[in-house]
Biopython code that builds the backbone (N, CA, C, O; Angstrom):
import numpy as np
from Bio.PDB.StructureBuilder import StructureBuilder

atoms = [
    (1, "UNK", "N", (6.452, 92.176, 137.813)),
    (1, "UNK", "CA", (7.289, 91.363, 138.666)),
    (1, "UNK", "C", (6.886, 91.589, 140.117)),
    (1, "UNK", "O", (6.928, 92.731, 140.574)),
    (2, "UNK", "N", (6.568, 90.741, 140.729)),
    (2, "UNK", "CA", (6.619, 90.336, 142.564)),
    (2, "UNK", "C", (7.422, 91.394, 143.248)),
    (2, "UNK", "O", (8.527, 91.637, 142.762)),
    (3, "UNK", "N", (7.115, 91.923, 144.085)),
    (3, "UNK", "CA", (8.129, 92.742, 144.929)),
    (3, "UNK", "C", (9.016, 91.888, 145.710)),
    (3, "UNK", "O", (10.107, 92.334, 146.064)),
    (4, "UNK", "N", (8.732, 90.955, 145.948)),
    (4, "UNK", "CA", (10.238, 90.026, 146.840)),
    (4, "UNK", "C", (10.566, 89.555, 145.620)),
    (4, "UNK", "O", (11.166, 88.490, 145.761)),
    (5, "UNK", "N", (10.486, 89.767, 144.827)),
    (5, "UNK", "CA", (12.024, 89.630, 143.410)),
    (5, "UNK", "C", (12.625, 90.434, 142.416)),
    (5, "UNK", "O", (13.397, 90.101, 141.517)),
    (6, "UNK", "N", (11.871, 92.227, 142.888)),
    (6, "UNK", "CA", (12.349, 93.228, 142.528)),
    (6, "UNK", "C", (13.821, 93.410, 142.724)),
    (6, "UNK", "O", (14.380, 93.128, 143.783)),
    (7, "UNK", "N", (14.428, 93.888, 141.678)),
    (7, "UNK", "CA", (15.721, 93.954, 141.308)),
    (7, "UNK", "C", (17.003, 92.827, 141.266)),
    (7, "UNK", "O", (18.201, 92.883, 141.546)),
    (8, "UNK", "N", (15.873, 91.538, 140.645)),
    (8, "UNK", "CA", (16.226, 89.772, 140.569)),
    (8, "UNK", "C", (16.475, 89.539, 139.222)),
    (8, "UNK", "O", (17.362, 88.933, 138.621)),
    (9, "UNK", "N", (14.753, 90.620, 138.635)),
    (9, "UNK", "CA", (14.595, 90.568, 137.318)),
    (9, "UNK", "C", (15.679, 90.557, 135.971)),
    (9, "UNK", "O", (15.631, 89.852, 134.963)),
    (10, "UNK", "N", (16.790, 91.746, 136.408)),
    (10, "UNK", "CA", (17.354, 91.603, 135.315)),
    (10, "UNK", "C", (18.564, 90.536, 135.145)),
    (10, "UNK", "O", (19.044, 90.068, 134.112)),
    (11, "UNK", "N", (19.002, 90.232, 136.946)),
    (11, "UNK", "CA", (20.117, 89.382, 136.379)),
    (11, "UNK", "C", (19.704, 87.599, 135.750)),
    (11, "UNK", "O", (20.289, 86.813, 135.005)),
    (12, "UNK", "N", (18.083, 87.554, 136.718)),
    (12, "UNK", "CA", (17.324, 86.401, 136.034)),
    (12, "UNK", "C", (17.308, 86.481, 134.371)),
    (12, "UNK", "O", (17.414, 85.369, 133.854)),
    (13, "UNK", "N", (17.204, 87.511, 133.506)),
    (13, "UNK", "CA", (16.882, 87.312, 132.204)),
    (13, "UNK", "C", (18.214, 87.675, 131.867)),
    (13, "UNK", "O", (18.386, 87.045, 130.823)),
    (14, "UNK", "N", (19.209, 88.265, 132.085)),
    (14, "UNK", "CA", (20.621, 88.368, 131.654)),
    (14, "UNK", "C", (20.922, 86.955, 131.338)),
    (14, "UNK", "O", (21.143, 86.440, 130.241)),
    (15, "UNK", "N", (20.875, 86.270, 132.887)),
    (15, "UNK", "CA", (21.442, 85.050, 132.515)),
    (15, "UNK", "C", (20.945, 83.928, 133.130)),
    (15, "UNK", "O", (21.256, 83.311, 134.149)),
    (16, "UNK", "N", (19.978, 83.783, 132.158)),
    (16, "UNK", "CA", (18.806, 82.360, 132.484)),
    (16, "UNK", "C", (19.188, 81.085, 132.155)),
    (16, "UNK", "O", (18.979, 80.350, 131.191)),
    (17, "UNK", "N", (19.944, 80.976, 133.434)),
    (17, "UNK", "CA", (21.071, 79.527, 133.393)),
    (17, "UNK", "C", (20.383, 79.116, 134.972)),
    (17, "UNK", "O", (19.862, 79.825, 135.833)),
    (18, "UNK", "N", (20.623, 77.778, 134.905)),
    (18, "UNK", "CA", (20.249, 76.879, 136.321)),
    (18, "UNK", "C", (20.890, 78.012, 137.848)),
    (18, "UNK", "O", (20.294, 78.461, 138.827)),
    (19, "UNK", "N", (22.223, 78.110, 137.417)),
    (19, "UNK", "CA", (23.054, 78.727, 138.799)),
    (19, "UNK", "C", (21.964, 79.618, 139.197)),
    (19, "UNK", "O", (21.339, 79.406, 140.236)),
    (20, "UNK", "N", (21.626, 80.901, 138.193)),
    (20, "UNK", "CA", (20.912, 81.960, 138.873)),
    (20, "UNK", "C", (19.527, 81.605, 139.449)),
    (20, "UNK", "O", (19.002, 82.254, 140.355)),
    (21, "UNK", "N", (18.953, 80.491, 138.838)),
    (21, "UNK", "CA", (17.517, 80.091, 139.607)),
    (21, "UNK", "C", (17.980, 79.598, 140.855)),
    (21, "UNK", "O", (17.230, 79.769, 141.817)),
    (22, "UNK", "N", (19.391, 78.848, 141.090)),
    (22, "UNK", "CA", (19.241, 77.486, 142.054)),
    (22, "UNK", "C", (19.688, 79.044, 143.205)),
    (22, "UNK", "O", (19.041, 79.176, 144.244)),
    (23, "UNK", "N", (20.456, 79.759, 142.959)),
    (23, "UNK", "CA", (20.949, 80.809, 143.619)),
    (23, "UNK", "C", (19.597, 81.706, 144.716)),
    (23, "UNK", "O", (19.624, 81.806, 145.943)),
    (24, "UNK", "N", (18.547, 82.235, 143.779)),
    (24, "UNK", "CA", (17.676, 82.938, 143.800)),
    (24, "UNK", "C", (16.567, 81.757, 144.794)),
    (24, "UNK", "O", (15.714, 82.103, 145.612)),
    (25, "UNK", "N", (16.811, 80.803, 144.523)),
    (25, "UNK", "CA", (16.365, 79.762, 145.191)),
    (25, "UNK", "C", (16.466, 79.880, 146.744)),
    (25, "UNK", "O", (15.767, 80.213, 147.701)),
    (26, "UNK", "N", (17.304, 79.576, 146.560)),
    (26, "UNK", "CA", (18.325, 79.674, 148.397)),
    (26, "UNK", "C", (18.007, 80.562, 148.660)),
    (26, "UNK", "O", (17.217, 80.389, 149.587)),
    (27, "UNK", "N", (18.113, 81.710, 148.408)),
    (27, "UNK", "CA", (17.972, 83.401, 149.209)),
    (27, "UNK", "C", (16.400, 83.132, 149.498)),
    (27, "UNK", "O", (15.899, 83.478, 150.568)),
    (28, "UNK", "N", (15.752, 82.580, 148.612)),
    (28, "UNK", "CA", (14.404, 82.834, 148.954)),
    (28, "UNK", "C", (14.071, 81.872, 150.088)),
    (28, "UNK", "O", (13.188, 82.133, 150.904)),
    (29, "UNK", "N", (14.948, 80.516, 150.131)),
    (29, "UNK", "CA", (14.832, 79.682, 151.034)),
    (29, "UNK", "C", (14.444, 79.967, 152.654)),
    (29, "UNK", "O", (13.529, 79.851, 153.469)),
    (30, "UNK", "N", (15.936, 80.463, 152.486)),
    (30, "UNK", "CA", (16.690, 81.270, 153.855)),
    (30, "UNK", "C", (15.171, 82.199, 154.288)),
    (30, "UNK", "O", (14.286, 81.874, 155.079)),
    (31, "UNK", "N", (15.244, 82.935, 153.781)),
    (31, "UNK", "CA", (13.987, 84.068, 154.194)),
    (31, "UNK", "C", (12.958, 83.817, 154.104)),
    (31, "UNK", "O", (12.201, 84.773, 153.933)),
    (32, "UNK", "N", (12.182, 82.052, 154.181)),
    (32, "UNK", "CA", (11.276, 82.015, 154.592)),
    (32, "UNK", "C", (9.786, 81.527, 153.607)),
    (32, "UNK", "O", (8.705, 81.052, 153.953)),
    (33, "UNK", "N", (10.356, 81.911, 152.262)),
    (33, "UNK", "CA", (9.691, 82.396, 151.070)),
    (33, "UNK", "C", (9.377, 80.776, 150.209)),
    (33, "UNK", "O", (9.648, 80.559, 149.028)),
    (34, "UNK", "N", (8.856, 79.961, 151.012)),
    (34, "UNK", "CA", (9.428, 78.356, 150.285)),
    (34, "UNK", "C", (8.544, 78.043, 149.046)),
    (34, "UNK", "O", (9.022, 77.539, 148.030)),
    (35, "UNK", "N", (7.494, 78.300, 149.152)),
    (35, "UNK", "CA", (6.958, 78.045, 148.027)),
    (35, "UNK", "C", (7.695, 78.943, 146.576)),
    (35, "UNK", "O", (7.685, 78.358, 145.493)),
    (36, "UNK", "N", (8.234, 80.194, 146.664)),
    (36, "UNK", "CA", (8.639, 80.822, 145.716)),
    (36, "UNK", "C", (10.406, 80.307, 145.600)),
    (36, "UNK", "O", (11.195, 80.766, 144.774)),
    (37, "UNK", "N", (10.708, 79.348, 146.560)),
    (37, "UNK", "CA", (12.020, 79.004, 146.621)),
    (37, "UNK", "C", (11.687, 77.763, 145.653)),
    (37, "UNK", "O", (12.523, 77.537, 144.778)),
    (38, "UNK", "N", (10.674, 77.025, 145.712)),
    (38, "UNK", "CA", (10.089, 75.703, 145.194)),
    (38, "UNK", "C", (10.125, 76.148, 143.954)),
    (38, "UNK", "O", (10.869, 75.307, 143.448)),
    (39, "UNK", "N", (9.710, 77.227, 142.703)),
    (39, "UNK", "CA", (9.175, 77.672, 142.039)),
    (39, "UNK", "C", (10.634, 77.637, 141.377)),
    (39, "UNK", "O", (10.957, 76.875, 140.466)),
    (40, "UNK", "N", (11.579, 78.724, 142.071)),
    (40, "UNK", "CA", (13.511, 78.652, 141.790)),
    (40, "UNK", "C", (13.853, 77.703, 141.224)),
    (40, "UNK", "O", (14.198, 77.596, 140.047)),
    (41, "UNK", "N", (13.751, 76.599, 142.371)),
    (41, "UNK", "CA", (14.309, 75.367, 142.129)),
    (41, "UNK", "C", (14.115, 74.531, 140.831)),
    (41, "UNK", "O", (14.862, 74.059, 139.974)),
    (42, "UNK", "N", (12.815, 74.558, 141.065)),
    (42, "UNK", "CA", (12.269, 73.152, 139.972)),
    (42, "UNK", "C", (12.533, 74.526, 138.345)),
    (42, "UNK", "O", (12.738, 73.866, 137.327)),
    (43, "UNK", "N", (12.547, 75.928, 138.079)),
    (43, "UNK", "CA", (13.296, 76.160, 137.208)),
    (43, "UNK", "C", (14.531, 75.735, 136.541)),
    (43, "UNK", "O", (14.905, 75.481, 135.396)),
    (44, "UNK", "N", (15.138, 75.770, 138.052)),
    (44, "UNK", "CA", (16.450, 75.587, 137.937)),
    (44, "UNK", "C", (17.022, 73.792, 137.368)),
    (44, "UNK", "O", (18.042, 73.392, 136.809)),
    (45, "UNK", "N", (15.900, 73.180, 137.811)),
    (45, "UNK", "CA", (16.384, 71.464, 137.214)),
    (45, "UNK", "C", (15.690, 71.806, 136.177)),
    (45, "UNK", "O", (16.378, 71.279, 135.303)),
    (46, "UNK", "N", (14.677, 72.391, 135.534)),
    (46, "UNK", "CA", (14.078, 72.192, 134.119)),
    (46, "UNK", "C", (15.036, 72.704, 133.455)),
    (46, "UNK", "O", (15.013, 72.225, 132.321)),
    (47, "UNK", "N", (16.359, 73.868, 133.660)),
    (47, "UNK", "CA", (17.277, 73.769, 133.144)),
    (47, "UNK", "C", (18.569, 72.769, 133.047)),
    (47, "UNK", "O", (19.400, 72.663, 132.144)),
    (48, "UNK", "N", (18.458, 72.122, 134.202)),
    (48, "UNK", "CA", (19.816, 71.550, 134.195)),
    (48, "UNK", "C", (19.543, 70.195, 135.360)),
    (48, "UNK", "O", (20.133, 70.037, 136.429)),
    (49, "UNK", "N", (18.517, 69.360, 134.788)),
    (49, "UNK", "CA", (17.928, 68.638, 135.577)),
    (49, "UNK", "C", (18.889, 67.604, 136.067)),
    (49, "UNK", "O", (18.306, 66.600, 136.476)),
    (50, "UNK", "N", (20.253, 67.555, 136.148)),
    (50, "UNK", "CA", (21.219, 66.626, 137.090)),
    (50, "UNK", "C", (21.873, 67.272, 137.643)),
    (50, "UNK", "O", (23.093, 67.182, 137.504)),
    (51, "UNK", "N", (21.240, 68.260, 138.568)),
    (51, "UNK", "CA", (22.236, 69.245, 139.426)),
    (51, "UNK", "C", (21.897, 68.916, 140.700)),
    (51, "UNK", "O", (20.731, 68.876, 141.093)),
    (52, "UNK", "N", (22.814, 68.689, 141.343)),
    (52, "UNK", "CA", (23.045, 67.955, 142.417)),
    (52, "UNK", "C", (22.522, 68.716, 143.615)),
    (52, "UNK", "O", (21.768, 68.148, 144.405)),
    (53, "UNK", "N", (22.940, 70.166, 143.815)),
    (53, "UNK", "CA", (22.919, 70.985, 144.906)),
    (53, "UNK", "C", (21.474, 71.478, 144.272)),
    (53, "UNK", "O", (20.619, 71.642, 145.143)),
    (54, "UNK", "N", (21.213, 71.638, 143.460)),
    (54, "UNK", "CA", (19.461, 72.023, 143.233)),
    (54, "UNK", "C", (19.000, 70.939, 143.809)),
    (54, "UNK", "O", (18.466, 71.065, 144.910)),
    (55, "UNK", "N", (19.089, 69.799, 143.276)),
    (55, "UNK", "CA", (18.294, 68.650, 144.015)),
    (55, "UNK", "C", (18.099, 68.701, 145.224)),
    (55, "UNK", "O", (17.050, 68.662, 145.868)),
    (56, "UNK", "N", (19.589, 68.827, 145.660)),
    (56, "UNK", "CA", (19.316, 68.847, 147.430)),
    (56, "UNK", "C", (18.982, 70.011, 148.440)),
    (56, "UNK", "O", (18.649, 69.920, 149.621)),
    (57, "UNK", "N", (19.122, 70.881, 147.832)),
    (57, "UNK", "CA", (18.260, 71.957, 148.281)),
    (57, "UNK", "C", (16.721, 71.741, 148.217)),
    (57, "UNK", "O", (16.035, 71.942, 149.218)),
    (58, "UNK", "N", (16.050, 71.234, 146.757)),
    (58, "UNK", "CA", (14.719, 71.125, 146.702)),
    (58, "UNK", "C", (14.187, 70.358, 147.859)),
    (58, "UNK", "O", (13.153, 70.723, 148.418)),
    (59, "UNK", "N", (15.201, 68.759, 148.439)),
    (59, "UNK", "CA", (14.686, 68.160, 148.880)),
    (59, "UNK", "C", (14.667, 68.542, 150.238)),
    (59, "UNK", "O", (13.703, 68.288, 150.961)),
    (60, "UNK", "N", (16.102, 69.392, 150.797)),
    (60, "UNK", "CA", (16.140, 70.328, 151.930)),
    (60, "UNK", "C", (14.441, 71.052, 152.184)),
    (60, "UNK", "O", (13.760, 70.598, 153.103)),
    (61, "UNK", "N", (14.041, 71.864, 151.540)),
    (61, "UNK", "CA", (13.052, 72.395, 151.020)),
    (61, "UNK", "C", (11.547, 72.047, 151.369)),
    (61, "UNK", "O", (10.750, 72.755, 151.985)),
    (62, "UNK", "N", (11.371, 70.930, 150.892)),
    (62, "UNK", "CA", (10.306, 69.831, 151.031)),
    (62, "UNK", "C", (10.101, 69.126, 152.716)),
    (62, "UNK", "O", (9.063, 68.997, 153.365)),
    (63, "UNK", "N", (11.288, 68.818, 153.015)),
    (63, "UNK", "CA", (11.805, 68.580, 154.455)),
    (63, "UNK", "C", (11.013, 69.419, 155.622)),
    (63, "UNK", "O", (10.360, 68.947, 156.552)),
    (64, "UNK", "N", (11.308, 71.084, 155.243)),
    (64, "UNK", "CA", (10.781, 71.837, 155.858)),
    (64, "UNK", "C", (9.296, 72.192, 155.541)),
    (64, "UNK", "O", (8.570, 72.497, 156.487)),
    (65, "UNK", "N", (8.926, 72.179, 154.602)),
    (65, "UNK", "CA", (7.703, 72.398, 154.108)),
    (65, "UNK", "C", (6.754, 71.045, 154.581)),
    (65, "UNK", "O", (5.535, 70.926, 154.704)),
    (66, "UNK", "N", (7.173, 70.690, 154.657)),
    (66, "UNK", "CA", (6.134, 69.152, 155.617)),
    (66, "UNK", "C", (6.601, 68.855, 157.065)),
    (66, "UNK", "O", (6.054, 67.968, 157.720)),
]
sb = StructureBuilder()
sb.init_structure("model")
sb.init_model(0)
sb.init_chain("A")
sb.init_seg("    ")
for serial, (resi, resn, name, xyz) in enumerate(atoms, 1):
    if name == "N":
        sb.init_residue(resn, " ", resi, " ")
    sb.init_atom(name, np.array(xyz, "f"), 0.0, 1.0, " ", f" {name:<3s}", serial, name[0])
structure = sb.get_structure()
């Protein structure tokens, strides 16, 4: 595992539901980390691909990244 997602690992495989990607997402957002926030995200819709605040975060995301 990545050191900027050391101690992510277990609650990611505890509970590998959209919230914890779209969650893990954002933090990574915030700090800069966008491509690994990109990576969150689009997890997070391959789980639960009509989620609204994933969406708009991704597209938040993209915004900044261009």
């Amino acid at each position: 595992m990545r050191a900027d997602r050391r101690g992510w690992g277990p609650a990611l495989s505890a509970r590998n539901d959209a919230r914890s990607h779209t969650n893990l997402g954002a933090i990574l957002h915030l700090n800069g980390k966008y491509s690994e926030a990109a990576n969150s995200y689009k997890e997070a819709l391959r789980l639960q691909p009509d989620d609204i605040t994933t969406l708009t975060n991704l597209h938040k995301l993209h915004s900044v990244m261009t």
